[in-house]
C-alpha positions in Angstrom: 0.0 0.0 0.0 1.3 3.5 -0.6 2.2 6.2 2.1 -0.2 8.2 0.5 -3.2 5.4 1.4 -6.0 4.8 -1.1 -7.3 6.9 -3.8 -10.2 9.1 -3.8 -12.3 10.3 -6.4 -14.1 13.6 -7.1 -16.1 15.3 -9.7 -18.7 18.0 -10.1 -22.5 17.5 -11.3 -23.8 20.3 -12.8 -27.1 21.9 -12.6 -28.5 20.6 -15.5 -27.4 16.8 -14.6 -23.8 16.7 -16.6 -21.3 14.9 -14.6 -17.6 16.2 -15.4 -14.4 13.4 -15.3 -14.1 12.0 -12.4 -10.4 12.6 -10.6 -8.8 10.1 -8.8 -6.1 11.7 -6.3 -3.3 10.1 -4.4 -2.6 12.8 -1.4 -2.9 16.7 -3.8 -1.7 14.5 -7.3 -4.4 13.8 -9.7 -3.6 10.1 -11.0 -5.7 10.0 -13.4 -9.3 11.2 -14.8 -12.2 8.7 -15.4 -15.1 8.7 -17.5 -18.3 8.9 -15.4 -20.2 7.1 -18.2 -17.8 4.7 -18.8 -18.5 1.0 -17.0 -15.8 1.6 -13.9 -17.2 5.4 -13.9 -20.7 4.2 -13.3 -19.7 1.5 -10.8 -18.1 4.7 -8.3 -21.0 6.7 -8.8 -23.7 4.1 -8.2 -21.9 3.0 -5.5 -20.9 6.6 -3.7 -17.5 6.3 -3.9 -17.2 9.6 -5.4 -17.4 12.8 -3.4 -19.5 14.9 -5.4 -19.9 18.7 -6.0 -22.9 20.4 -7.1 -22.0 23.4 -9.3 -22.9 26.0 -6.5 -20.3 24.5 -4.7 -22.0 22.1 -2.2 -20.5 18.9 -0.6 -22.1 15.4 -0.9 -20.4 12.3 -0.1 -21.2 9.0 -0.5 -24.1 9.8 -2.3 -25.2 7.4 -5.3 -25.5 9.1 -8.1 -29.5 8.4 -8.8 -29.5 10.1 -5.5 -27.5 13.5 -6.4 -29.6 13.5 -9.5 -33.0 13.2 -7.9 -31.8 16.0 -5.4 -31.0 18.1 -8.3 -34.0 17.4 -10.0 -36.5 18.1 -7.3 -34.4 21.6 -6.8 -34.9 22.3 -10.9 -38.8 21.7 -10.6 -39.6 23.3 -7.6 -37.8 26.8 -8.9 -39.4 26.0 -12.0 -43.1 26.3 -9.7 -41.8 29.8 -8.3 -42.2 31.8 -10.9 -45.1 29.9 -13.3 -45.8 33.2 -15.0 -42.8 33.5 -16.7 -42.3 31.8 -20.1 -38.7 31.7 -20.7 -38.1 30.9 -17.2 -40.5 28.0 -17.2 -38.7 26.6 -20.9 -35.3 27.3 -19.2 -36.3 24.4 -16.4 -38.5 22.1 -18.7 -34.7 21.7 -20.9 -32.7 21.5 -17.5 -35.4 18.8 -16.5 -34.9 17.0 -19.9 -31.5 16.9 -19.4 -31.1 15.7 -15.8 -33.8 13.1 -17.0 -31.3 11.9 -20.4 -28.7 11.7 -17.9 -30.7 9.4 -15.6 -31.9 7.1 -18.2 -28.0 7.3 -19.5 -26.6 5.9 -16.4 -29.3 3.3 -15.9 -29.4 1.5 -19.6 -25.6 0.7 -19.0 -26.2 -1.0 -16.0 
């Protein structure tokens, strides 16, 4: 085992669902960047293994990724309910929804 103990893993999830490449760090050294879509990416997201960052700079950990998705989901449509007079507004969150909801049924098919 390395001095530096076991890697960790990080990425950020956007607002609209995307999920950037996921680091893996030894101590402050990026070792490598992962594909969260490929089959080991999906494998540390489903299982929490990857600390995750919302783009407004909030912490979750060992969160499953379905889980951080529904979080960011609900958050979309209930600022969506705010302001229901407002067109563009509204057609803003019906694409972010769309999107969170592609990357949902992404991660699940590949399961």
């Amino acid at each position: 085992m390395s001095m530096l103990g076991s890697p960790r893993y990080s990425t950020a999830v956007m607002g609209d669902g995307r999920i950037l490449p996921i680091q893996e760090t030894m101590g402050h050294r990026i070792t490598r960047e992962i594909d969260p879509m490929s089959a080991e990416g999906r494998g540390l997201l489903d299982a929490g293994l990857v600390t995750l960052w919302f783009d407004d700079g909030a912490r979750v950990m060992t969160a499953p990724i379905q889980k951080v998705l529904e979080i960011i989901q609900s958050g979309v449509q209930q600022r969506r309910q705010d302001y229901p007079g407002m067109p563009r507004w509204t057609a803003h969150h019906d694409e972010m929804l769309q999107r969170i909801g592609r990357v949902r049924r992404t991660l699940k098919s590949r399961h």
